[in-house]
C-alpha positions in Angstrom: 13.6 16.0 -18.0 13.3 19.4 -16.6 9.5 20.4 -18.0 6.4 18.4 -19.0 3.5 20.6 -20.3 0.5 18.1 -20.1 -2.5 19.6 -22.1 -6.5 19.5 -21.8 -6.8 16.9 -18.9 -9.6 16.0 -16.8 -8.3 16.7 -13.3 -9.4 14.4 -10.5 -8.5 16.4 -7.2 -9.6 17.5 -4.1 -13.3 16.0 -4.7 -13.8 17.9 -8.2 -13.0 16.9 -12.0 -12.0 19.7 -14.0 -10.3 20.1 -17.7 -7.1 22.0 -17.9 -3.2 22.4 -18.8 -0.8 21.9 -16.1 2.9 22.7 -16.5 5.8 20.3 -14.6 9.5 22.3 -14.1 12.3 21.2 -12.1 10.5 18.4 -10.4 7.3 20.4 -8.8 4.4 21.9 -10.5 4.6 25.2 -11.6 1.4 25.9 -13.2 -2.1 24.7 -13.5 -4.3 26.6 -15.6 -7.1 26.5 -17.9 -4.6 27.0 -21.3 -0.8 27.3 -20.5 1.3 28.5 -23.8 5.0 27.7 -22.7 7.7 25.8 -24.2 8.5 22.4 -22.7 10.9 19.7 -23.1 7.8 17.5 -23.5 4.1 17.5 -24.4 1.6 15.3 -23.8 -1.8 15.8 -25.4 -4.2 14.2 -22.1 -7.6 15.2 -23.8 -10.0 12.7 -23.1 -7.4 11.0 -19.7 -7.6 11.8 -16.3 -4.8 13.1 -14.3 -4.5 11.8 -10.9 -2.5 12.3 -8.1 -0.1 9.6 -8.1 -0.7 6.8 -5.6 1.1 6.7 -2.5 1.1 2.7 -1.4 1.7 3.0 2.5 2.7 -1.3 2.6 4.6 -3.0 0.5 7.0 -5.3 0.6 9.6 -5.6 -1.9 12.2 -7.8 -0.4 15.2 -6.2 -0.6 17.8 -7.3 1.3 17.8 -11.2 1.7 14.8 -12.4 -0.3 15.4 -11.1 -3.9 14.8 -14.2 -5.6 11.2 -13.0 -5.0 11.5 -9.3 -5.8 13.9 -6.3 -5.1 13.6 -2.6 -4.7 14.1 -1.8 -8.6 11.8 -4.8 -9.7 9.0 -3.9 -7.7 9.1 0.0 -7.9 9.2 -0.3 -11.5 5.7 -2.4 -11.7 4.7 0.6 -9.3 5.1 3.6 -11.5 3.9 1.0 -14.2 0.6 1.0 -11.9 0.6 4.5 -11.6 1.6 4.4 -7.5 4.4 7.1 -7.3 5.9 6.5 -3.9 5.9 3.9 -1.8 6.5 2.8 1.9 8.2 -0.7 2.6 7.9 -3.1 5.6 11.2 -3.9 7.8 10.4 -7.9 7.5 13.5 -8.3 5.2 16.4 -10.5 5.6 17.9 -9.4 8.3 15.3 -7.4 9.6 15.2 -3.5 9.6 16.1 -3.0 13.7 18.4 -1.1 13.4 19.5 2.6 12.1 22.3 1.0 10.1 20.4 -1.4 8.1 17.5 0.9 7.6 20.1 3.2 6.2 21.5 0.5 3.6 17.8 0.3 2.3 17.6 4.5 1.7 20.7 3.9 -0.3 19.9 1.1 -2.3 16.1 2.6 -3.1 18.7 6.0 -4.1 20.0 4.0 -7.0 17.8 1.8 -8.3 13.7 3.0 -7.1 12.0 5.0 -10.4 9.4 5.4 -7.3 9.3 8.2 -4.3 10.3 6.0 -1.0 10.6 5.6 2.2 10.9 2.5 4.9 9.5 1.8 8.1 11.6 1.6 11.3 11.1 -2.1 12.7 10.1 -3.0 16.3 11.3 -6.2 17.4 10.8 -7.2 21.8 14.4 -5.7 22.7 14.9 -3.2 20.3 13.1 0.2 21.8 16.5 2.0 22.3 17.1 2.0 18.4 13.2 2.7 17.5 13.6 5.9 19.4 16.6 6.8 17.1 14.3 7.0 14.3 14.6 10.4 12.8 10.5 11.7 12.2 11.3 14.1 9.4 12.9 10.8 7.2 10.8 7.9 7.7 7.2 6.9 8.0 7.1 4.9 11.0 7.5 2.4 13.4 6.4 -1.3 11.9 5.0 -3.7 15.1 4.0 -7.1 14.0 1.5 -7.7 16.5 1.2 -11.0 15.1 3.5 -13.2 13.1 3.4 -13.1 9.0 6.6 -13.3 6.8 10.0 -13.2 8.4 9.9 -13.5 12.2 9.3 -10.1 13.9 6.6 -10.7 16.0 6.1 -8.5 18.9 4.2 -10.5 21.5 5.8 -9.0 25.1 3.3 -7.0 26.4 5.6 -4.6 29.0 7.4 -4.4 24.6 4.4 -2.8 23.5 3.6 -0.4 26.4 7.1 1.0 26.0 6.5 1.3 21.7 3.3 2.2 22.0 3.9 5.1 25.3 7.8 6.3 23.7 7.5 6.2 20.2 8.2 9.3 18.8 6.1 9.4 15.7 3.2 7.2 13.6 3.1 3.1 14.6 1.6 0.9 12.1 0.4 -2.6 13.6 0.0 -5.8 11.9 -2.6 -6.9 14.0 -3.6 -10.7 14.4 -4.0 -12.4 18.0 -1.1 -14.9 17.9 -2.8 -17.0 20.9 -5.9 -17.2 19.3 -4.8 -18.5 15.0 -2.5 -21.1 17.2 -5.4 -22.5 19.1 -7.5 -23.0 15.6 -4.5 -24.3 13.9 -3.7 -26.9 16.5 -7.8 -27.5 16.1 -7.5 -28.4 12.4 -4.5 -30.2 12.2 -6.3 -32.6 14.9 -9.3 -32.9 12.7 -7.0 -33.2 9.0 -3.5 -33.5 10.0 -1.4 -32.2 7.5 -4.2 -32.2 4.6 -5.5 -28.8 5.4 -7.4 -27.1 2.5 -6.7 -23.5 1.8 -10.3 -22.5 2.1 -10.0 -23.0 6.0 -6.9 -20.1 6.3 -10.0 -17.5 7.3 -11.3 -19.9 9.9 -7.5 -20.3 11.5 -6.6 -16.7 10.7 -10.4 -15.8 11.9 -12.3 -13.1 12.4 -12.0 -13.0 16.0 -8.1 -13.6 15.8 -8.0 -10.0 13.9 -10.5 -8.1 15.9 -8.7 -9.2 19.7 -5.6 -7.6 18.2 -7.1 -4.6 16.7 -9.0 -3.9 19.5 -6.1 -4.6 21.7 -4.2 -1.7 19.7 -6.5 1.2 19.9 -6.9 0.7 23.5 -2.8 0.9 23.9 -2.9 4.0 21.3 -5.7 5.5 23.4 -4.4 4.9 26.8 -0.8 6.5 25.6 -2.4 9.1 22.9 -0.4 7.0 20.0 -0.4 8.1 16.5 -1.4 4.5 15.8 -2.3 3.4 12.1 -3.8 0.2 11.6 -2.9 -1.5 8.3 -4.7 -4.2 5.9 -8.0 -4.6 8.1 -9.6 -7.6 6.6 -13.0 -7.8 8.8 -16.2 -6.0 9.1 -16.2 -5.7 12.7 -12.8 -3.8 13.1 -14.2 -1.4 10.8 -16.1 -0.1 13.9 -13.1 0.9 16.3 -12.6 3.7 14.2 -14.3 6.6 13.8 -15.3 9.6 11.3 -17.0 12.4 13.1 -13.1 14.9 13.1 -11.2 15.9 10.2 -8.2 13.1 9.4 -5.6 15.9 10.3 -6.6 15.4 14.0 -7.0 11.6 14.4 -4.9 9.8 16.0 -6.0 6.5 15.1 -6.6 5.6 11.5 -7.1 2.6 9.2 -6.2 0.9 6.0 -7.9 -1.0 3.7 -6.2 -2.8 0.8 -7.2 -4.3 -2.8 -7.6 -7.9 -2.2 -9.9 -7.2 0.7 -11.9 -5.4 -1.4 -11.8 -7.5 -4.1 -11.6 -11.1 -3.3 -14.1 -13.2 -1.2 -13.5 -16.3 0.4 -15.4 -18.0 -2.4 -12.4 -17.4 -4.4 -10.2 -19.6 -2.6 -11.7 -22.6 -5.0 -10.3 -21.2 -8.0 -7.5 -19.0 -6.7 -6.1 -21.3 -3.9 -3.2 -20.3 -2.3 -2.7 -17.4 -4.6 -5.2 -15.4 -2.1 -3.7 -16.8 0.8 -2.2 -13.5 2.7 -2.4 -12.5 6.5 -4.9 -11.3 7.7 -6.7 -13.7 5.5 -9.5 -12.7 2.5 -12.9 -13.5 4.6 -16.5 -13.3 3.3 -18.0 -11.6 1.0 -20.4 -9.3 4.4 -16.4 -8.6 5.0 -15.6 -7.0 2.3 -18.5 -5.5 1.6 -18.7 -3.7 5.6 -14.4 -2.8 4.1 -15.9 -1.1 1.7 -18.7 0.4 3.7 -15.7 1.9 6.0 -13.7 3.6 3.3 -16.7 5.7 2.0 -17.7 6.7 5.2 -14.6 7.5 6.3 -13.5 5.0 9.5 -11.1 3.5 7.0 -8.4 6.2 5.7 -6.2 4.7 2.9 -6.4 2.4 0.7 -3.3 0.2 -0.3 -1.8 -3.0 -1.6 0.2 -5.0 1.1 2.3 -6.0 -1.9 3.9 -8.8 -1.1 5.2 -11.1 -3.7 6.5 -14.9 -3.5 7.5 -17.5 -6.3 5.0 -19.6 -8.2 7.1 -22.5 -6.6 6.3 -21.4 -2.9 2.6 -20.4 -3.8 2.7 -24.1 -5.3 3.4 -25.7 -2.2 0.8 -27.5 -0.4 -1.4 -25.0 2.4 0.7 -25.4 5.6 4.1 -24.9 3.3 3.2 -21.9 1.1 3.7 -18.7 2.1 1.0 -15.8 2.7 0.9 -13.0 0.7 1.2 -11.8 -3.1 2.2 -8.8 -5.8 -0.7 -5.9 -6.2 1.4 -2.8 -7.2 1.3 -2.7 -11.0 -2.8 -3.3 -10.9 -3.7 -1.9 -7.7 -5.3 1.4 -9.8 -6.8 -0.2 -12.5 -8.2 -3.0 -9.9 -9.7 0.0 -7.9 -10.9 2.0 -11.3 -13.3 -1.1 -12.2 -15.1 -0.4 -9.0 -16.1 2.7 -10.1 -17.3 1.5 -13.1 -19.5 -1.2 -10.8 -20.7 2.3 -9.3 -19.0 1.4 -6.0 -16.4 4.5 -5.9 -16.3 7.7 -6.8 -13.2 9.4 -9.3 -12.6 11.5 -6.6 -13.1 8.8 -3.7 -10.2 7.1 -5.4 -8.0 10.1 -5.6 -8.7 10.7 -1.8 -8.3 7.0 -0.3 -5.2 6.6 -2.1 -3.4 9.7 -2.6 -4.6 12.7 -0.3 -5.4 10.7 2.8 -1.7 9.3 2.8 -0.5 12.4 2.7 -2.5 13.4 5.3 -1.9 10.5 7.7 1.9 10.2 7.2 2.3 14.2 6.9 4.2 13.5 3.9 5.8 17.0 2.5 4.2 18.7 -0.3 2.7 15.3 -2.0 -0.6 13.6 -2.5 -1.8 16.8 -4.1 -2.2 18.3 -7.6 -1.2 21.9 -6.3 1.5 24.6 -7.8 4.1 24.3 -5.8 3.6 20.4 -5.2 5.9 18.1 -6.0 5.2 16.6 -9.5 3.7 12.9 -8.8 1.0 12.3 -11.0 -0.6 9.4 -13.0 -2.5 9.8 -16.1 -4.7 7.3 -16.9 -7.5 6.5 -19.6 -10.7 4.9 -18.5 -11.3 3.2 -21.8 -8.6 1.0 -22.9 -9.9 -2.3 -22.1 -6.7 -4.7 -21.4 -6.2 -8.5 -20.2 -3.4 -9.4 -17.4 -1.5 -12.2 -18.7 2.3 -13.4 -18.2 3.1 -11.3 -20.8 2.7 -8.2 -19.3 3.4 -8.9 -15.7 6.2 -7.0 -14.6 6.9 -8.0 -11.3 9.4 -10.6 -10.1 7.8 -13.4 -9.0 6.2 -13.8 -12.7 2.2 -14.2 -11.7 -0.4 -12.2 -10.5 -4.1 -12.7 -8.4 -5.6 -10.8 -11.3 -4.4 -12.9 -14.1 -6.9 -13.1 -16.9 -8.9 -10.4 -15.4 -9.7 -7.6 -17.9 -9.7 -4.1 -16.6 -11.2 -1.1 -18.4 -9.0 1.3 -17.5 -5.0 1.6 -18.7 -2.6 3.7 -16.6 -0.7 5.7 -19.9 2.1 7.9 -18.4 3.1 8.5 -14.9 5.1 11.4 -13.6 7.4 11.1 -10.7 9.0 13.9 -9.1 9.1 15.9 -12.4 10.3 12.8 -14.1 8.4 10.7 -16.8 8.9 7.5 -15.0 6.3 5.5 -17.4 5.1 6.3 -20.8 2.7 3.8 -22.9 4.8 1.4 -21.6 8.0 2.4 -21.3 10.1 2.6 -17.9 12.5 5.3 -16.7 15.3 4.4 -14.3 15.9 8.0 -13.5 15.5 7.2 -9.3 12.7 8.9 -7.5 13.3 11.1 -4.2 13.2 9.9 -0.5 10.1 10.8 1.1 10.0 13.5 4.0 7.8 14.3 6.7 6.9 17.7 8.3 6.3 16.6 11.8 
């Protein structure tokens, strides 16, 4: 489709809210204005939605190659532009891992063919692979993944002469998993002495603690400060990380920064009772002064981005018993709406939510001409209407695995079309498989 006139929206960008027409043509928009009379292949009449910047999800993982009977690329992208998230960037914990220029090629051309989403992947670090993470071109890809401690897949980078050499060499962003691997072996080895095998879920914040997060963390921004790293710090899941970080410059001159993501500030470890190892991710959902302090962070500023850490599994590995099943689970298709019903508990702002989960990406990852509603900007927006109550059920799940955290929640807000590059990727319900662009960077 080569032009989408969108008429009489409510415009959330760049901390205002204002009504107007914007015009889409050959991918980027051309015009925003307060009427625009031009012919277009299609109209949409937005009066009464609000137009957003589409999401940019900095961590997901969709598990393409080697674990598709969980999700793949074109699964996963799709509940994505269903969710209003435009682009994405996926983790190199696939099967084999991303370590190499070659097989982070083969996911670029798979994501060509089959992603309705923007995308891009992230360069793995493994403890012998710093010859082919300085390879990494900066202008194509959106960093360099180091598992500073162990989660799906078996990339964890524990050498610590490894991480001096990533952390001093690498030639653009690192994003850290950060977990002390020392410290959730010593409290596992604790509990399985106390229960044996019978461990409940409830405990997997007390083995993945507090303290297991924060020595890893900390551990980071002193490497990224002693080396002047672009170091980004992903899914931080405790109060006191939220205090490494800082918000006294403008986030175009930091050079460490923080994400926050949904089920951190969402869930509580009270919902391990009913939810079980449906929460269960890494870092682990912690207590409710936890996500609260999250929270805190993002609105002041010390946390950046917010984003999902989707990561889907099978209802028949969730299902397992604690030890067995896997961490982590799918966020993309309700991230928006899940973030949308804090505003409505007064907790975010319209234009917070634009910021934390569109601009600030941008920003951080120096993604080209995205993130924005601006002339001249790529086309990636999501149009959403802030009443139209809706339940998730099975029915309209549309990832993979088949389930969903949020299952029987109703949200108050329905994401109605979603633009992508130019494209009309979603529309009341309806999927495009016209494939999105690959990110770039101007570094």
């Amino acid at each position: 489709m080569s032009s989408i006139l969108i008429k009489s929206a409510t415009i959330v960008n760049e901390n205002k809210q204002f009504v107007a027409d914007l015009l889409v043509k050959d991918g980027f928009i051309e015009r925003i204005d307060g009427t625009i009379n031009a012919r277009a292949d299609k109209e949409i009449n937005a009066e009464g939605l609000h137009l957003f910047p589409g999401c940019i999800d900095d961590q997901v993982h969709f598990r393409e190659p080697g674990l598709t009977h969980k999700a793949n690329i074109h699964t996963e992208s799709r509940a994505a532009v269903a969710g209003g998230i435009t682009s994405f960037m996926e983790m190199p914990n696939t099967v084999p891992n991303t370590l190499t220029q070659e097989l982070l090629q083969q996911k670029y051309d798979i994501a060509a063919h089959s992603s309705p989403a923007n995308y891009s992947f992230f360069m793995g670090a493994s403890n012998d692979n710093i010859d082919e993470v300085l390879r990494t071109d900066v202008n194509n890809v959106c960093g360099v993944k180091v598992f500073m401690g162990s989660s799906t897949g078996n990339m964890l980078v524990d050498d610590p002469k490894t991480l001096e050499n990533i952390f001093s060499q690498s030639p653009m962003l690192v994003a850290t998993h950060c977990e002390d691997e020392a410290t959730i072996k010593s409290n596992l080895e604790h509990y399985k002495q106390l229960l044996g095998e019978n461990i409940p879920v409830k405990l997997h914040p007390k083995i993945r603690s507090a303290e297991a997060c924060y020595l890893s963390s900390s551990m980071a921004v002193e490497l990224a400060k002693k080396y002047n790293t672009r170091l980004h710090i992903l899914h931080i899941s405790t109060e006191r990380e939220t205090h490494l970080f800082s918000n006294d410059i403008p986030l175009k001159d930091k050079r460490i920064t923080a994400e926050a993501c949904i089920h951190h500030l969402w869930f509580t470890d009270q919902d391990y009772e009913t939810k079980g190892n449906f929460i269960k991710w890494n870092p682990a959902v912690k207590t409710e002064a936890d996500r609260d302090g999250i929270l805190k962070a993002v609105l002041d500023g010390r946390i950046d981005v917010i984003a999902t850490d989707h990561a889907p599994h099978t209802i028949e590995e969730k299902s397992l018993p604690y030890l067995q099943a896997p961490s982590g689970g799918p966020l993309v298709q309700h991230a928006l709406p899940a973030i949308l019903e804090l505003h409505y508990q007064g907790k975010i702002t319209l234009e917070q939510v634009a910021e934390k989960m569109a601009h600030n990406v941008a920003i951080c990852f120096q993604i080209e001409k995205r993130g924005f509603i601006r002339e001249g900007y790529w086309a990636d927006l999501a149009l959403v209407d802030l009443n139209s109550p809706w339940t998730v059920d099975k029915s309209n799940i549309l990832y993979k695995c088949g389930w969903s955290p949020f299952e029987g929640t109703t949200f108050r807000s329905k994401i109605k079309h979603t633009i992508v590059s130019g494209n009309l990727a979603y529309s009341d319900g309806m999927i495009s498989d016209v494939p999105g662009k690959r990110l770039t960077f101007e570094r």
